[in-house]
Every structure is written in structure tokens, then in C-alpha cells.
C-alpha positions as CSV (number, residue, x, y, z in Angstrom):
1,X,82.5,113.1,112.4
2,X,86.2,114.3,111.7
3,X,88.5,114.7,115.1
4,X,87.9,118.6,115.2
5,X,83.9,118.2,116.0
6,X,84.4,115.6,118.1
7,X,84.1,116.7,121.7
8,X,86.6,116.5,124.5
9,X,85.9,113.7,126.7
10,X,87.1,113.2,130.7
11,X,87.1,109.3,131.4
12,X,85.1,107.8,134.3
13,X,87.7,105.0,134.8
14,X,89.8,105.6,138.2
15,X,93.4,105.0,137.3
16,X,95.0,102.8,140.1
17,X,98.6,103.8,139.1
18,X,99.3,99.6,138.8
19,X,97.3,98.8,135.5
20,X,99.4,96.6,133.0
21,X,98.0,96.8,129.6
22,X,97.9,93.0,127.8
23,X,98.0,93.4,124.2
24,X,96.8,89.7,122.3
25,X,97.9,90.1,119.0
26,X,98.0,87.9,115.8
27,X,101.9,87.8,116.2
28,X,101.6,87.3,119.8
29,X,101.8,89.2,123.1
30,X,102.8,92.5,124.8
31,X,102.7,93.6,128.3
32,X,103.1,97.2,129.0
33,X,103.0,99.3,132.0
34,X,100.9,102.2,131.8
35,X,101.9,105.3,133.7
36,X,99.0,106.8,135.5
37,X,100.6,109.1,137.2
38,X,102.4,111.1,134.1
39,X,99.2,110.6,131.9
40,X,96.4,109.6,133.7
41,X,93.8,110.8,131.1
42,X,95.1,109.0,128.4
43,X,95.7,106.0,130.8
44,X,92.2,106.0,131.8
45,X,91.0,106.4,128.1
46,X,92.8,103.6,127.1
47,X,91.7,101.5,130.0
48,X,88.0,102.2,129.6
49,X,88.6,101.4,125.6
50,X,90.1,98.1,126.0
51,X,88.0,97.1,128.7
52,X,85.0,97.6,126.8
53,X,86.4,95.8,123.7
54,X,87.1,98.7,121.6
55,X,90.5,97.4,120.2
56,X,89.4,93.9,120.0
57,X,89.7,92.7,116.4
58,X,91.1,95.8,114.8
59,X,94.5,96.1,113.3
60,X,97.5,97.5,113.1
61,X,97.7,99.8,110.1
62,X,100.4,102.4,110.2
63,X,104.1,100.7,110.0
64,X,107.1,102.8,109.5
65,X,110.5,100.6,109.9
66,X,112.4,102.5,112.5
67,X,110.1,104.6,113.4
68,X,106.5,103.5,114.8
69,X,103.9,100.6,114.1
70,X,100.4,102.0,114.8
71,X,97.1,100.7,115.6
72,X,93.5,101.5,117.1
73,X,91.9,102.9,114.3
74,X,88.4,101.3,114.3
75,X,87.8,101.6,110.4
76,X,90.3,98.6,110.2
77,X,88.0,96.3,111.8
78,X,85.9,95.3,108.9
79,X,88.5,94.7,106.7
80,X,91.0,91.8,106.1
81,X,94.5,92.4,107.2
82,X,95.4,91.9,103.4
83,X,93.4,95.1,102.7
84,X,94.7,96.9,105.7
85,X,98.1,96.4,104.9
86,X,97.6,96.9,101.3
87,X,96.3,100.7,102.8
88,X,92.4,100.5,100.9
89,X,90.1,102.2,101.7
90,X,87.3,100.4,104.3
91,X,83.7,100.7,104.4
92,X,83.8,102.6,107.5
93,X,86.8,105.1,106.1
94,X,90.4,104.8,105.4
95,X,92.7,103.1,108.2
96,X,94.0,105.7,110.2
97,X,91.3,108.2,109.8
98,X,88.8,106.7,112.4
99,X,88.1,107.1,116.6
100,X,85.9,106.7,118.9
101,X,83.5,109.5,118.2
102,X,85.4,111.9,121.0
103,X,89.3,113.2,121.9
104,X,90.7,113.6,124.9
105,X,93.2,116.5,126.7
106,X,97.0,116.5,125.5
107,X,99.5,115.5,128.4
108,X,102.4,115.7,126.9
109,X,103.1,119.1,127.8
110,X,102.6,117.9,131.9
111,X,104.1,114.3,131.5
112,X,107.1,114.5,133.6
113,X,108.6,111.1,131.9
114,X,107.1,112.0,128.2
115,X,110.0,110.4,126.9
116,X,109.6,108.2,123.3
117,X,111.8,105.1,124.3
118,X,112.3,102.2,122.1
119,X,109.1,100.0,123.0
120,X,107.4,103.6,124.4
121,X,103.5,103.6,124.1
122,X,102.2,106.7,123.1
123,X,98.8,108.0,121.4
124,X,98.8,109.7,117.7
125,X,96.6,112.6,117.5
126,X,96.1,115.2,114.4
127,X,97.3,118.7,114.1
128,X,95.0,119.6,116.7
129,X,97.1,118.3,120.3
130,X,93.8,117.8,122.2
131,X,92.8,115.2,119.1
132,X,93.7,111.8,120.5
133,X,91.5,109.8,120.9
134,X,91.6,105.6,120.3
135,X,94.6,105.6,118.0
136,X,98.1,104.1,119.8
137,X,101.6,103.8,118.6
138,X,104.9,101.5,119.8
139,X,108.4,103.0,119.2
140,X,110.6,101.3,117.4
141,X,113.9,102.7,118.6
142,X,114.1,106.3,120.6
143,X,112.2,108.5,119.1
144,X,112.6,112.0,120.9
145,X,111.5,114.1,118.6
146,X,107.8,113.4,119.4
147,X,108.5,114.2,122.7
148,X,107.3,118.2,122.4
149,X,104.1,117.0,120.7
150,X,102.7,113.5,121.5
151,X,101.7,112.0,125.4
152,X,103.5,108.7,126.5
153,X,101.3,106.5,128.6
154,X,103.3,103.3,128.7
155,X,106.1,101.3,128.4
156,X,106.7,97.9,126.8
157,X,108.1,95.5,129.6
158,X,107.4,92.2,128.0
159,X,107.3,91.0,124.1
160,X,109.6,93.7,122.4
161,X,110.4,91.1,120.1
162,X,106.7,90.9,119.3
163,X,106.6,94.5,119.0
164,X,109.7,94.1,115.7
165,X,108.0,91.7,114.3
166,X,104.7,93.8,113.6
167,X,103.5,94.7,110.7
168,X,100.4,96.2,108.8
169,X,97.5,94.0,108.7
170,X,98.5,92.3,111.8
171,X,95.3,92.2,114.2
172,X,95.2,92.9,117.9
173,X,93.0,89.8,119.0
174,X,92.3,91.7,122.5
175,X,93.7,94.4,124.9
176,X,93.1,93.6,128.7
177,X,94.2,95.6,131.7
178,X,95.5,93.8,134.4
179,X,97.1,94.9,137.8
180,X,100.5,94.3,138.7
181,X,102.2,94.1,142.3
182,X,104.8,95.9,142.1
């Protein structure tokens, strides 16, 4: 099903406004703070998606130097990295092409600090702006024209030099949510 059937989905998860997302990946790993408050759909989407293993073992597929490195497309899981990077075609679909089977609400128009910072974690989405879904990108380097068009629901606070060093074909091992105390 292509992102334009899929129907719009409202998370169950309760955002707590503390949630710090752990991204394990094969290069190693990233804490970000998610921002509930600006973007609490899409922090509560991403929350339920990690927590229920969703990202685990999928790749990153998308890398544009100076721009973005994407993941969280779930056609990526079945294929090597070597394939991913190499931008084949997988037997569930081209990388970059696949989600979870539902989108969720744009907030980029509400988000009162939808601002693409270097490290800024933000979800991709089709033409449609109520089409995201599973599919994340980090900023690599300010990136403000996406701020008009695409919702920012975290920020990188640990493992930015993780974040340069990523490439296509690398895998997220795991996402997990944790709560910070501050």
C-alpha cells in the first residue's frame, strides 16, 4: 500500500515530555532528545515504533553529504547493507519507498522550535505533508529550508560524530527510548 491509502494514525503512547531516543547503530551510538511538547505525534509515533522493534535491524539508506543521512524504511531490512548502499531494489520494495502500513498528522506547521539544526531529527514524508510515517532523517549541517515543510522531533545531544560518520548500508542494531532527569 503506497503512503496516500494508507490511513492517518493517532498513537496510543503517552509522551512524557523526558523521552531520550537511543539509537544502536553499526557505527555506534546516538542519544537524542525528543521534543514532545513541539511534536508530540510524531514523538509518540516514534516511541511506539522503536519500542516495539520496528527499526531494529533496518538501515540507513538515503545519504546526501551535507545534507541528511536517512533511515527507517522497513524494505531495507532484508537486504545486506552492501545492497542497500548500492540502492537495489529489495524483495519487499526499493529502500526508501516503504512504512509502516499508516501516516501520521504533519506538525511542522504547529512546532514552535521546527528548526533543522545540524544533528536535528526530523521525519521525511512524500508530497502529501500528512505522509510520514516510520521514515527519520539527521541533519548534517543547518538545514532551514525544510523548516516550512518537514516536523522536527529531536535533537542529537550525544554521538554527532557518529552521526558524520554514517553512511548508506549502515544498520541501526536498535532504537530504545529512555527517560532523562532533566
Amino acid at each position: 500500500m503506497g503512503f496516500f491509502g494508507d490511513p492517518l494514525y493517532t498513537p496510543e503512547y503517552e509522551v512524557a515530555g523526558d523521552e531520550v531516543a537511543v539509537f544502536d547503530t553499526s557505527k555506534g551510538k546516538i542519544r537524542v532528545r525528543l521534543d514532545g511538547t513541539g511534536a508530540p505525534i510524531h514523538v509518540a509515533n516514534f516511541c511506539e515504533l522503536a519500542e516495539g522493534g520496528f527499526y531494529d535491524d533496518l538501515k540507513f539508506h538515503r545519504y546526501v553529504p551535507g545534507f541528511v543521512i536517512q533511515g527507517g524504511c522497513p524494505n531495507t531490512r532484508e537486504m545486506s547493507p552492501s545492497d542497500v548502499a548500492a540502492g537495489g531494489m529489495g524483495p519487499d520494495g526499493r529502500p526508501g519507498t516503504g512504512g509502516p502500513g499508516y501516516r501520521i498528522h504533519e506538525e511542522f506547521s504547529s512546532n514552535p522550535r521546527n528548526s533543522h539544526e545540524d544533528g536535528t531529527l526530523a521525519m521525511a514524508r512524500s508530497m502529501d505533508p500528512n505522509s510520514a510515517g516510520s521514515q527519520f532523517y539527521f541533519c548534517l549541517g543547518p538545514q532551514h529550508s525544510l523548516d516550512s515543510g518537514y516536523t522536527v522531533f529531536g535533537q542529537t545531544i550525544e554521538g554527532m560524530d557518529v552521526i558524520g560518520t554514517l553512511r548508506a548500508g549502515d544498520v541501526i542494531n536498535s532504537i530504545r527510548i529512555e527517560h532523562s532527569e532533566a
